[in-house]
KETI-238058 format. One record per residue (C-alpha): y, x, z. Coordinates in steps of 0.25 Angstrom, whole numbers, padded with zeros to 4 digits, always signed. Last residue first. Example, Ala and Ser with C-alpha at 12.3 -4.5 7.8 and 13.67 -1.06 7.14 Angstrom:
-0004+0055+0029
-0018+0049+0031
// end
This chain:
-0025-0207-0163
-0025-0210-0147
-0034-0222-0146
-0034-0231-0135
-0048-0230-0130
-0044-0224-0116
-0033-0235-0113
-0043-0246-0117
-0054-0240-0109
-0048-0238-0096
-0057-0231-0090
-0057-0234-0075
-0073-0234-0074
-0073-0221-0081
-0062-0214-0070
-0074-0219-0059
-0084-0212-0067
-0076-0199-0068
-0075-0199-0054
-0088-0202-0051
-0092-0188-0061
-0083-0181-0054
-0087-0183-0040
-0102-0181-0045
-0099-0169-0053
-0092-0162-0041
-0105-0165-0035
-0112-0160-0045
-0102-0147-0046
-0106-0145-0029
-0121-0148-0031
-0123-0138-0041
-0115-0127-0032
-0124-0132-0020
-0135-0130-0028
-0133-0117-0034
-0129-0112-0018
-0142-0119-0013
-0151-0112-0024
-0145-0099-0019
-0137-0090-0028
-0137-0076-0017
-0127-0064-0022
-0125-0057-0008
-0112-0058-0001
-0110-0042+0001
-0108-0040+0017
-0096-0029+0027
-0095-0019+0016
-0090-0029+0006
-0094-0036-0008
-0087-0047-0013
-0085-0045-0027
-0098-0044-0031
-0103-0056-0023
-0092-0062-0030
-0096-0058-0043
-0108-0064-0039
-0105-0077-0037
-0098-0077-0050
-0112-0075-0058
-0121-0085-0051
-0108-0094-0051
-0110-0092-0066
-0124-0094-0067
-0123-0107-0056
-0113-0113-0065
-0121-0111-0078
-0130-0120-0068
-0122-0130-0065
-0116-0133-0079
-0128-0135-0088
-0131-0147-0078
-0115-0150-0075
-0113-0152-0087
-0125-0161-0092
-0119-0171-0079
-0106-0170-0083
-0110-0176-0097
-0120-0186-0088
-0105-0189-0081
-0098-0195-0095
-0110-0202-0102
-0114-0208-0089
-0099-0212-0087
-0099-0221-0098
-0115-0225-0094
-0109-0229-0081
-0098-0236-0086
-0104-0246-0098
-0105-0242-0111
-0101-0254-0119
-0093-0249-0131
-0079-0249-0123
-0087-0242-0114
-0092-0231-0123
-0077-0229-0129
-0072-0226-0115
-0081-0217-0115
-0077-0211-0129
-0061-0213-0124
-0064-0207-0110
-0070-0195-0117
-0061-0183-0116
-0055-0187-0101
-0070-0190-0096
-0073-0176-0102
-0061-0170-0094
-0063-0177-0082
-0078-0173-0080
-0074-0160-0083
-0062-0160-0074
-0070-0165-0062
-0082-0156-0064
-0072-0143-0064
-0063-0147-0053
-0076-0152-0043
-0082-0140-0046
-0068-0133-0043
-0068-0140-0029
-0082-0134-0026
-0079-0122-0027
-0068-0124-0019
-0077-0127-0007
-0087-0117-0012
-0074-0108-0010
-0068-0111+0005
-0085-0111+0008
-0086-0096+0003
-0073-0092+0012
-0078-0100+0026
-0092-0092+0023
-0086-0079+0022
-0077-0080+0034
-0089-0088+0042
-0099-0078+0035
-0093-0065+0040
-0086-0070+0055
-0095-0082+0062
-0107-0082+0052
-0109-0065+0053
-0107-0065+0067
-0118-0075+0070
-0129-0066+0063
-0123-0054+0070
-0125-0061+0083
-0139-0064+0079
-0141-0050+0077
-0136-0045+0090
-0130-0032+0090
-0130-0024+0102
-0120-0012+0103
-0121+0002+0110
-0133+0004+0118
-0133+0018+0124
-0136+0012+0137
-0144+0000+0139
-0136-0009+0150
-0133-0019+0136
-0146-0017+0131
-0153-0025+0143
-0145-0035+0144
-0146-0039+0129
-0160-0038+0132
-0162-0047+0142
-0152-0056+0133
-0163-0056+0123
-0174-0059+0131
-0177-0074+0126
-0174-0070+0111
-0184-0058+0113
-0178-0047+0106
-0178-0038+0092
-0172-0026+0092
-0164-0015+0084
-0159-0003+0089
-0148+0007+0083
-0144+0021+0086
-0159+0027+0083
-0165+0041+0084
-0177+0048+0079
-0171+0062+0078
-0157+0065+0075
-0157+0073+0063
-0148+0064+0055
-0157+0066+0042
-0171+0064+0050
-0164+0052+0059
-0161+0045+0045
-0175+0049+0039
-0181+0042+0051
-0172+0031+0053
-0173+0028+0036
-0159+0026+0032
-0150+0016+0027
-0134+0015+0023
-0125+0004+0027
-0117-0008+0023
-0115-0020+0028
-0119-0035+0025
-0125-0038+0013
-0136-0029+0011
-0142-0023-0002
-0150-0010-0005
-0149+0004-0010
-0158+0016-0010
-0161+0028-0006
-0147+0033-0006
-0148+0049-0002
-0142+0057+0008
-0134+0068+0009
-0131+0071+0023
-0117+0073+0032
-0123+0076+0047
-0113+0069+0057
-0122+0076+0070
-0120+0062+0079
-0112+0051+0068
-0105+0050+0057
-0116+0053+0045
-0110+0058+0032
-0120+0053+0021
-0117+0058+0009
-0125+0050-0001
-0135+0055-0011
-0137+0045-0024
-0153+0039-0026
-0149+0025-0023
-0136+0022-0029
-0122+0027-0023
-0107+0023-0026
-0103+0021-0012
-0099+0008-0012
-0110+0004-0021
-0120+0011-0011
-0113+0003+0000
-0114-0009-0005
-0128-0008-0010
-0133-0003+0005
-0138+0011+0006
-0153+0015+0010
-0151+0030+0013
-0161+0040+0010
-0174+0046+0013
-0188+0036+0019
-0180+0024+0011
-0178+0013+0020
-0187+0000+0014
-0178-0012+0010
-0183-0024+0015
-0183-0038+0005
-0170-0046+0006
-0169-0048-0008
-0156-0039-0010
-0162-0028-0001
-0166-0028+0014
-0164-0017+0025
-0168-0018+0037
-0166-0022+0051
-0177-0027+0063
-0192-0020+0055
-0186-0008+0052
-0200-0001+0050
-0194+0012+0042
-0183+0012+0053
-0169+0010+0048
-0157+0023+0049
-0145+0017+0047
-0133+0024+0042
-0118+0016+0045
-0106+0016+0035
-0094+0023+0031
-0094+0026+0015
-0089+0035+0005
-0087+0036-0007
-0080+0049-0013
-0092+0056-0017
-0103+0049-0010
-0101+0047+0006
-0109+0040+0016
-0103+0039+0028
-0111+0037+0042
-0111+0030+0056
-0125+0030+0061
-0137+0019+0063
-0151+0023+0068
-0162+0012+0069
-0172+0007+0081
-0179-0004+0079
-0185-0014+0093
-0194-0024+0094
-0195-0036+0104
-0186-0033+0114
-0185-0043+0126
-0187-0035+0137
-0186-0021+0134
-0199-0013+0129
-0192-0012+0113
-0179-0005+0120
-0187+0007+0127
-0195+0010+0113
-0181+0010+0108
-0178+0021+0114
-0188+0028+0107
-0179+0029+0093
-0170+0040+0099
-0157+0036+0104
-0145+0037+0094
-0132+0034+0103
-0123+0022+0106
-0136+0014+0102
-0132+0000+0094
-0143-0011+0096
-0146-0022+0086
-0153-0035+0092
-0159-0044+0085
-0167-0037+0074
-0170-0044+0061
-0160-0038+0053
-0161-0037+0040
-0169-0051+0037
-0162-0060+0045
-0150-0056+0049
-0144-0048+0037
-0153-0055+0026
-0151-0070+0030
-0136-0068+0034
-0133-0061+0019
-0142-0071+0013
-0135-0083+0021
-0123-0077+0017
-0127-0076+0001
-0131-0092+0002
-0118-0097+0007
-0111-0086-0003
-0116-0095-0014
-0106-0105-0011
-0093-0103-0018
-0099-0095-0031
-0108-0106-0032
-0096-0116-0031
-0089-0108-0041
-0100-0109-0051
-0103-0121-0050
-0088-0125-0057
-0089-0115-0065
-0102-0121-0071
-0096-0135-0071
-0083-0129-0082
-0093-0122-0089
-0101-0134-0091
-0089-0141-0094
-0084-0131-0104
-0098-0131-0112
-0096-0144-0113
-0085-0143-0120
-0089-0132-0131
-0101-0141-0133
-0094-0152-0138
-0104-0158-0146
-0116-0157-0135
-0110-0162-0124
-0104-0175-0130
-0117-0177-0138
-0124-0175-0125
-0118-0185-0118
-0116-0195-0129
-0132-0195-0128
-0133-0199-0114
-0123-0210-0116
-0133-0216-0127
-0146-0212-0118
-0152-0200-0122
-0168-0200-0127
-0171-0185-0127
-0178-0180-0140
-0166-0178-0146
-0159-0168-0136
-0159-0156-0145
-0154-0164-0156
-0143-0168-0146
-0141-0154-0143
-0140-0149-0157
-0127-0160-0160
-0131-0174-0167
-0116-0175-0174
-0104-0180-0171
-0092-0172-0175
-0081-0177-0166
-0067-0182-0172
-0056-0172-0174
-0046-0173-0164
-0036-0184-0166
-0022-0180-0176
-0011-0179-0169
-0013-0166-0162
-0017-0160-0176
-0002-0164-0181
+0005-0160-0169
-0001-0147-0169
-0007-0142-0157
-0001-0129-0153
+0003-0133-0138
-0009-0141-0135
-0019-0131-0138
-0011-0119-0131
-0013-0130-0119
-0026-0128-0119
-0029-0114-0122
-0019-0110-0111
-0027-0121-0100
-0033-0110-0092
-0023-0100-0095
-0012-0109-0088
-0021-0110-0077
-0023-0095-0076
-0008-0093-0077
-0005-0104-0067
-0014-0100-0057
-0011-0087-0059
+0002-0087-0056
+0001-0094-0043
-0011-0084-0039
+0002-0075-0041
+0012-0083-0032
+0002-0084-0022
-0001-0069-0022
+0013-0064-0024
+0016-0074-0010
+0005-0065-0004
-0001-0072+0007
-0001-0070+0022
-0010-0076+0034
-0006-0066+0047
-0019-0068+0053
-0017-0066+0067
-0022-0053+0077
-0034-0049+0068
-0048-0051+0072
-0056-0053+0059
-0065-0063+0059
-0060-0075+0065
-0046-0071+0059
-0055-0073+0045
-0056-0088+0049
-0042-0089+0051
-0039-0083+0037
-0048-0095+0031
-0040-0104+0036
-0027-0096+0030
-0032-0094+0018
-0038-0109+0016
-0024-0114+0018
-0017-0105+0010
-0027-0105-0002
-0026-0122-0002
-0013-0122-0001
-0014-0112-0015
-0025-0120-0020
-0019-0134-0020
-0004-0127-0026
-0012-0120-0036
-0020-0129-0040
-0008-0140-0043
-0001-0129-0049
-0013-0125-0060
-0014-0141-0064
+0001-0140-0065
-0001-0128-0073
-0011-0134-0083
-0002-0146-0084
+0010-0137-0089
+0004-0130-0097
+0001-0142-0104
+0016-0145-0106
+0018-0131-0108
+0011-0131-0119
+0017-0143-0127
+0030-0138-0124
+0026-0126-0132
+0021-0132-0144
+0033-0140-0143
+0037-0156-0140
+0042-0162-0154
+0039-0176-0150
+0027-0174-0161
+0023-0161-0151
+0021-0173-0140
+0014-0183-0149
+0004-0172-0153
+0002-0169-0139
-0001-0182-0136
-0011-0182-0148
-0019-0169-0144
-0020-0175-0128
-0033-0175-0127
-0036-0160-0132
-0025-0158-0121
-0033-0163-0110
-0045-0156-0113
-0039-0142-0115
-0032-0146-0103
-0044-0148-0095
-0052-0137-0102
-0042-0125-0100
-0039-0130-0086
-0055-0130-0080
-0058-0118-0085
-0045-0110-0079
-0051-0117-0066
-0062-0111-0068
-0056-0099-0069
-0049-0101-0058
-0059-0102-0048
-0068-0091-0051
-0055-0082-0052
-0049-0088-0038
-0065-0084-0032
-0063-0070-0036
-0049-0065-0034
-0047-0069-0020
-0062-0067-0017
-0060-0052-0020
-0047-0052-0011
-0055-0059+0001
-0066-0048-0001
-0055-0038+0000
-0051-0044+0013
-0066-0044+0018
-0068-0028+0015
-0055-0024+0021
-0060-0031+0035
-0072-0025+0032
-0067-0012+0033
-0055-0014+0042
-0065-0016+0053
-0075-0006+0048
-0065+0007+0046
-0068+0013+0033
-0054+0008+0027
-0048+0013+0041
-0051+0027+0038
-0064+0034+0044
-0064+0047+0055
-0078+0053+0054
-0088+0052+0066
-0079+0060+0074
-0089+0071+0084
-0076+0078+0089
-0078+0091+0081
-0077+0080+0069
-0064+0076+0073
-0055+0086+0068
-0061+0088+0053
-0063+0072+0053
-0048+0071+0055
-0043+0079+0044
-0053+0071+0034
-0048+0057+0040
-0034+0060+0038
-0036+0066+0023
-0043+0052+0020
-0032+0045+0027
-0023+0049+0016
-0009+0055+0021
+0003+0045+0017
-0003+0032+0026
+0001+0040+0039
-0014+0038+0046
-0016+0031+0058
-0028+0035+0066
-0041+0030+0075
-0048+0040+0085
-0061+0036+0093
-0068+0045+0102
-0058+0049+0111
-0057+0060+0123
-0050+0062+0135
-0059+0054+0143
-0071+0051+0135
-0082+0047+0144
-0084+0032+0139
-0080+0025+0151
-0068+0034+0154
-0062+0035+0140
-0064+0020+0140
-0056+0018+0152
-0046+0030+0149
-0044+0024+0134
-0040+0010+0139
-0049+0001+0135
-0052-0009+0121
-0064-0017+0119
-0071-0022+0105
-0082-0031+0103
-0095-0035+0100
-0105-0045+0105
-0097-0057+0103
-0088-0053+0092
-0099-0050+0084
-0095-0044+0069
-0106-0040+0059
-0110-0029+0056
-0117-0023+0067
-0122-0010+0073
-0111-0007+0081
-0102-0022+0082
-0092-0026+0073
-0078-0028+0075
-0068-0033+0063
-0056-0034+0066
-0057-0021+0076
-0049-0009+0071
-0036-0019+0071
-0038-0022+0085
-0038-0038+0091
-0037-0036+0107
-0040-0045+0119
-0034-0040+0132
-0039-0039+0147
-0053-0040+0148
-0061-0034+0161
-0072-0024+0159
-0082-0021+0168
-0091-0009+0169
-0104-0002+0165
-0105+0012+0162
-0116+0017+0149
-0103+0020+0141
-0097+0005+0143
-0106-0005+0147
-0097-0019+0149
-0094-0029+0157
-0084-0038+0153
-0074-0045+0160
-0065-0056+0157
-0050-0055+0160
-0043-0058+0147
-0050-0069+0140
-0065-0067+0133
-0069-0078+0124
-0083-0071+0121
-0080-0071+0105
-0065-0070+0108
-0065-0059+0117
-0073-0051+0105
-0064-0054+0095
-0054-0052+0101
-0055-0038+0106
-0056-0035+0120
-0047-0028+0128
-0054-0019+0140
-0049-0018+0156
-0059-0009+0168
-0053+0004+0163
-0039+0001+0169
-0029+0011+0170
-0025+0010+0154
-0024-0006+0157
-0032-0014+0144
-0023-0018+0134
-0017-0033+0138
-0021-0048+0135
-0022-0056+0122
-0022-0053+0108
-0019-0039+0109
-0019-0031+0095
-0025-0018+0097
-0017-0005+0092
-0028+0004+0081
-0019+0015+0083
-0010+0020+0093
-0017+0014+0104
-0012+0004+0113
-0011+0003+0127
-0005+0014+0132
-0017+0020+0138
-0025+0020+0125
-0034+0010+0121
-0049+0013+0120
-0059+0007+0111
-0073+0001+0117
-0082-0007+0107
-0090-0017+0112
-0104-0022+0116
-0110-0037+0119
-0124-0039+0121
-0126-0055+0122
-0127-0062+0136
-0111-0067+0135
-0106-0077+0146
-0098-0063+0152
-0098-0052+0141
-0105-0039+0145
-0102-0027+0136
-0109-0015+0131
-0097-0003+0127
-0094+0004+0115
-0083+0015+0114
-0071+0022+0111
-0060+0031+0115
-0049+0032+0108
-0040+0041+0099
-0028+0034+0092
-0019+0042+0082
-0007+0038+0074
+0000+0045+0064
-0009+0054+0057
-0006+0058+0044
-0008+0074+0046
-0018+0076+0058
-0010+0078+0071
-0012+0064+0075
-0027+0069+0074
-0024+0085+0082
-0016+0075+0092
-0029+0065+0095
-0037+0078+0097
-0032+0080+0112
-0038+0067+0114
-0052+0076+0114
-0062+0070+0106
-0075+0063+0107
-0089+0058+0098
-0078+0052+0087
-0074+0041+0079
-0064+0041+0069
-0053+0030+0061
-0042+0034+0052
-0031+0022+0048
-0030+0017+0062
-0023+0003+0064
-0011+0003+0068
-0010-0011+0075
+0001-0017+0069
-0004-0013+0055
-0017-0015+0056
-0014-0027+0059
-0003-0030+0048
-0014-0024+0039
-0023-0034+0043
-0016-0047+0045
-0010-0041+0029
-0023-0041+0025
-0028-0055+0032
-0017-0061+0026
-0017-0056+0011
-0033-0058+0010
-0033-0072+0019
-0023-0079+0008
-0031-0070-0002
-0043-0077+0000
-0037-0091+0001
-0027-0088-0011
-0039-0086-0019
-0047-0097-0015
-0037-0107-0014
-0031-0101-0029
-0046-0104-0036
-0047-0116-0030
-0032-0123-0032
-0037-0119-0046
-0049-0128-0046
-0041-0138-0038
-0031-0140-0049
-0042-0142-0059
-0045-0153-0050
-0032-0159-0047
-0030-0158-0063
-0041-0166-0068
-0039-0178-0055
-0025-0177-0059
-0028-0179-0074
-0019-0192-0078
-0010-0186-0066
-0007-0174-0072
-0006-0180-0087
+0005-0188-0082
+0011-0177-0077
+0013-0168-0089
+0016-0180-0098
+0029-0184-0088
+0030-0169-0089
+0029-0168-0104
+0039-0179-0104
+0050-0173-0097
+0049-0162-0106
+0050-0169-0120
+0064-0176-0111
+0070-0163-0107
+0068-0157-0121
+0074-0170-0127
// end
């Protein structure tokens, strides 16, 4: 008896599957969301950390990093000596002007020696192709990568290039990835531009040679034994480098490549908990109301069942039993879904960032556990439900609910004066006495916006973000980095070349602002009073003045830091004299990409003692002249990089927005998928709970069309009130998102554009459209003998 109560609770249990496939897919696909996006971020979280740390791994990568004016080798042996210690690299490093064959753009490189056997003890390259350049041979460089890739260089091209003042030819002989290198970004930028920056590696003698420091290193990197603290490390190690000119030795946290790196992996985290929460939770919603629905349809059959003697508890797990095979279909969609997206979206970020191979991993535990949760979420979602169902009493189930009280409700009273039509009236009756319903639906459509705006409005914030930086902050084509401060005439010498329309001088140094126990590695820039190229803009894009006194700090940096305008900052500069000052914040303003602390030139030169000089120059050009000029600054001594601001514009689409972008669309496009879900269900759902009243209607002459207008002008009042309760909720989680996904490297500004409310509109419509023509294909079909037959 037990087996054959059982057998047929499944035959009921599928049954009632496939009389609400179309119900059920949906619902599924909402969840199927929710675990997509999580497992996709966390599929590319797990496997680019462990990529990472198996690569830093492999290739020891330094712990401590320090750069200095000049040092002895024989100081190598008093660092190993340093308790801790366990590997040691000193090198020699510098910047060189290159000339790529078929490339008329100014092109510039960081120069890092390798040691004459080969590789060096820390901070090992990866060799993708070729050799490591001959210790007798000063004439043979590798290239990283990224760099090759951009001009497709093989192994055997030449470059010229300008190396301390000396001009000479390079020939190609391997092509390198390096752990310490990523992420490469150019002096003076922020961006990465693999076509006019890159990274070259030497042997030691040969660069030694070229840049005057044979016997000597101006670059240390060091492996620390994880049992001593690296801060102890660093502390020791600034006391025997500073006679050496160091700049201040830094641990690998503070180190740019691993920086940002760091940065964009705990942002996949954040979305890995954020969007799955969105999506879940509606899908939470949306199980509680269909099979609350389903069951206060059911009341007899359920009465019949407990009659047969089935329990209170197998009752339960019977419609526990639905919810969670609605739950496993979504898991299963989603979790083939999440793999594939992972690993596509994990190729994508391998353009970015220059590892070896993406070694894709997932955590089994992370699986199993988003397994779990799934079910226990869904289970929550319908609890309430099936809770019913299982304490029903026979007696009350038998009996057919109560009948309606009909009478003229406050908002038909408040709608008198309007002449409704008959099927326009029976819609607002239905809305207005079940209140309590139609207050689910619209809820149930606002979420639905909601998620699409939180999808798509960071369309919007990106082209703000591209708007502000390159168009309204800098206005300046060219951005030259000086290997020394000049005084400000030189650039009276500039502005007369051909082609130079208008020069700006500014004055950039390395420093670390301090409060108490915070403290910060950043840049200093000293801005002009008449900055007319770059400047600084706040929240609604109107020009900041530079304080006459004081630093003008970025909002993320103050907020990392602790500090409001009118604190005193310790600001330890790292470069010529290394004063340390006490300074105060000014004031505080907004951008979205980097961060930095600003100073009047003239104040900043009075508090450095340094005269009027400038490390930096900005120019505008002659379009038809520019590569005049490019030639011209690429035999100009002392000039140590050249950013293009056109190029940085195109980095920023082809690395930052591409990966960013790919992501946001991933999620509009299941966004869109739950609006579907929700629209569908409610439609289902109300044509499930009146297809004996319709039903009713045509038996009593209504025809179709005025059937289904009673049905989809219902829809039509939700979505009205829904869409833009939608729009204030999405207004709310698109900026806890915003929130939550701030980094050094840009901070998604919060921008709710008329487009991004339409498009969220037009989505749920749309969903409402397909819903709606599915509903009045299903009214066509009616069988109204089957759905008349009464049930008491």
């Amino acid at each position: 008896m037990p087996h054959f109560r059982t057998s047929a609770l499944h035959t009921k249990l599928r049954r009632e599957l496939w009389q609400i496939r179309g119900q059920t897919l949906a619902i599924a696909l909402v969840i199927a969301g929710g675990i997509a996006v999580c497992l996709l971020s966390l599929v590319n979280y797990s496997s680019l950390t462990v990529t990472r740390d198996q690569y830093y791994q492999a290739h020891q990568f330094a712990d401590v990093f320090a750069t200095l004016k000049r040092a002895p080798r024989f100081v190598l042996q008093r660092v190993a000596d340093i308790p801790g210690v366990t590997r040691v690299s000193g090198r020699v490093e510098g910047v060189a002007k290159l000339e790529v064959p078929g490339f008329s753009d100014p092109a510039s490189a960081r120069l890092v020696s390798l040691p004459p056997e080969g590789q060096p003890e820390v901070n090992r390259v990866y060799l993708r192709q070729g050799r490591l350049p001959h210790v007798a041979r000063s004439d043979e460089v590798a290239v990283i990568g990224s760099f090759a890739d951009a001009h497709d260089l093989q192994l055997g091209a030449r470059l010229g290039a300008i190396i301390n003042g000396r001009r000479q030819s390079l020939t190609v002989v391997g092509i390198v990835e390096s752990p310490e290198f990523i992420y490469v970004i150019p002096p003076g930028g922020m961006l990465p531009d693999y076509e006019r920056y890159g990274v070259l590696w030497m042997a030691r003698e040969a660069l030694a040679s070229a840049m005057d420091m044979r016997g000597a290193f101006n670059s240390l990197v060091l492996q620390v034994d994880p049992a001593f603290p690296v801060a102890g490390v660093i502390t020791l190690l600034d006391r025997l480098l500073a006679p050496y000119g160091s700049t201040g030795a830094y641990a690998r946290e503070d180190q740019f490549s691993h920086r940002f790196l760091s940065d964009e992996l705990n942002q996949l985290k954040t979305m890995a908990v954020v969007f799955p929460t969105i999506f879940m939770a509606v899908a939470m919603f949306l199980l509680n109301v269909v099979i609350t629905r389903l069951i206060s349809t059911q009341r007899d059959i359920i009465a019949v069942l407990k009659a047969f003697g089935y329990s209170n508890w197998q009752i339960g797990w019977h419609y526990s039993q639905l919810v969670l095979a609605i739950a496993l279909v979504g898991l299963i969609i989603g979790t083939g879904t999440g793999m594939w997206l992972g690993r596509a979206l994990g190729e994508l970020y391998m353009e970015f960032y220059r590892f070896p191979e993406l070694l894709f991993h997932v955590s089994p535990f992370w699986v199993m556990l988003l397994g779990l949760l799934t079910i226990v979420v869904a289970w929550i979602g319908g609890w309430r439900a099936i809770r019913s169902a299982a304490s029903l009493p026979p007696a009350e189930a038998m009996r057919p609910e109560a009948p309606a009280s009909y009478r003229v409700t406050f908002t038909e009273r408040m709608l008198s004066w309007i002449r409704f039509s008959q099927p326009s009236r029976m819609i607002v009756r239905q809305l207005a006495r079940r209140p309590a319903r139609a207050a689910l639906s619209v809820t149930g459509i606002a979420m639905a916006t909601a998620v699409v705006m939180v999808g798509n409005f960071q369309f919007s914030s990106v082209s703000l973000m591209v708007h502000t930086q390159f168009a309204r902050v800098q206005q300046q084509d060219l951005t030259i980095s000086l290997t020394d401060p000049v005084n400000q005439s030189a650039m009276y010498g500039m502005v007369r070349q051909p082609g130079v329309r208008y020069t700006e001088g500014r004055r950039v140094v390395a420093i670390e602002l301090a409060n108490s126990h915070r403290r910060w590695r950043t840049a200093l820039t000293g801005i002009p009073d008449d900055a007319r190229l770059q400047f600084i803009v706040d929240e609604h894009l109107n020009k900041v003045p530079i304080p006459p006194a004081g630093l003008l700090l970025t909002d993320f940096l103050a907020a990392q830091l602790g500090l409001a305008a009118g604190d005193s900052v310790q600001v330890r500069v790292l470069d010529g004299h290394r004063p340390v000052l006490n300074l105060q914040v000014a004031g505080v303003t907004s951008e979205f990409l980097g961060v930095g602390a600003y100073m009047n030139l003239a104040a900043m030169n009075r508090t450095l003692q340094e005269g009027t000089v400038i490390n930096q120059v900005l120019m505008n050009l002659d379009p038809e002249q520019a590569e005049t000029v490019y030639r011209d600054l690429r035999d100009t001594p002392r000039v140590m990089a050249i950013n293009v601001r056109q190029a940085m514009l195109d980095s920023f689409f082809e690395t930052l927005a591409k990966t960013f972008l790919t992501y946001t669309l991933v999620i509009s496009f299941l966004g869109g998928i739950i609006a579907f879900g929700v629209i569908y269900n409610t439609v289902r759902i109300s044509l499930a709970e009146r297809g004996r009243d319709l039903a009713s209607l045509r038996v009593l002459g209504y025809s179709h069309n005025e059937v289904a207008h009673i049905l989809l002008g219902e829809l039509a009042i939700l979505l009205i009130l829904g869409i833009p309760l939608g729009w204030a909720i999405g207004h709310g989680l698109a900026s806890l998102v915003v929130t939550m996904m701030q980094t050094e490297l840009y901070r998604v500004p919060l921008i709710i554009t008329g487009r991004t409310l339409a498009l969220a509109a037009n989505v749920v419509i749309v969903s409402a459209l397909a819903s709606g023509f599915i509903t009045w294909w299903r009214l066509r079909k009616l069988d109204l003998v089957a759905v008349l037959k009464t049930r008491e």
